[in-house]
C-alpha positions in Angstrom: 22.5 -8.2 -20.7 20.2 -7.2 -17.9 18.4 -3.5 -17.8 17.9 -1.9 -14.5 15.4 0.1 -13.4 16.0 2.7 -11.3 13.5 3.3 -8.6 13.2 6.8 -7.6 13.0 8.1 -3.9 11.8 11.4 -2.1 13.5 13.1 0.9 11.4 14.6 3.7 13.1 17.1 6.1 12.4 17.9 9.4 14.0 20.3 12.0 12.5 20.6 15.6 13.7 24.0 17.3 16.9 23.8 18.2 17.8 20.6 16.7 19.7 20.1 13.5 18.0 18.8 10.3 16.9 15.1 9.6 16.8 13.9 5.9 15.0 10.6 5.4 14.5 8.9 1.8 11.5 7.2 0.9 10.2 5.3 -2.3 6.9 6.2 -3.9 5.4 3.3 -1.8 6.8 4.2 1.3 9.6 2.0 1.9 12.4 4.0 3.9 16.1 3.9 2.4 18.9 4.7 3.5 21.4 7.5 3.1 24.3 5.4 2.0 22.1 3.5 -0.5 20.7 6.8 -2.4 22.2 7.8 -6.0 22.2 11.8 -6.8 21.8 12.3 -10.5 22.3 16.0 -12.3 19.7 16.7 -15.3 18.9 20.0 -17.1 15.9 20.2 -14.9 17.9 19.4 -11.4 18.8 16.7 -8.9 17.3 13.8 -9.1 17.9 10.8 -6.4 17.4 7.5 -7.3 18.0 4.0 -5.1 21.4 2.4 -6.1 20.8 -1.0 -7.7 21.6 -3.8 -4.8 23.0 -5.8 -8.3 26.3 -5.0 -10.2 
């Protein structure tokens, strides 16, 4: 039985007048992700978005 690790990732939004809101994902070492490979997680504390493991 293998253990995964989930890597955690960081959203940066920008909006520009007139122009509707980007949402990128990023790891910790700057590697961008994309929307369709982020996991939301609910804790007491809030959200929390993780990378979705590219093993199952």
């Amino acid at each position: 039985m293998s253990k995964t690790t989930k890597t955690p990732v960081f959203f940066i939004a920008t909006k520009t007048h007139k122009e509707p809101v980007v949402v990128n994902f990023y790891t910790k070492t700057g590697k961008m992700v994309s929307f369709d490979a982020v996991q939301k997680v609910k804790t007491k504390e809030g959200v929390h978005f993780f990378e979705k493991s590219s093993k199952r």
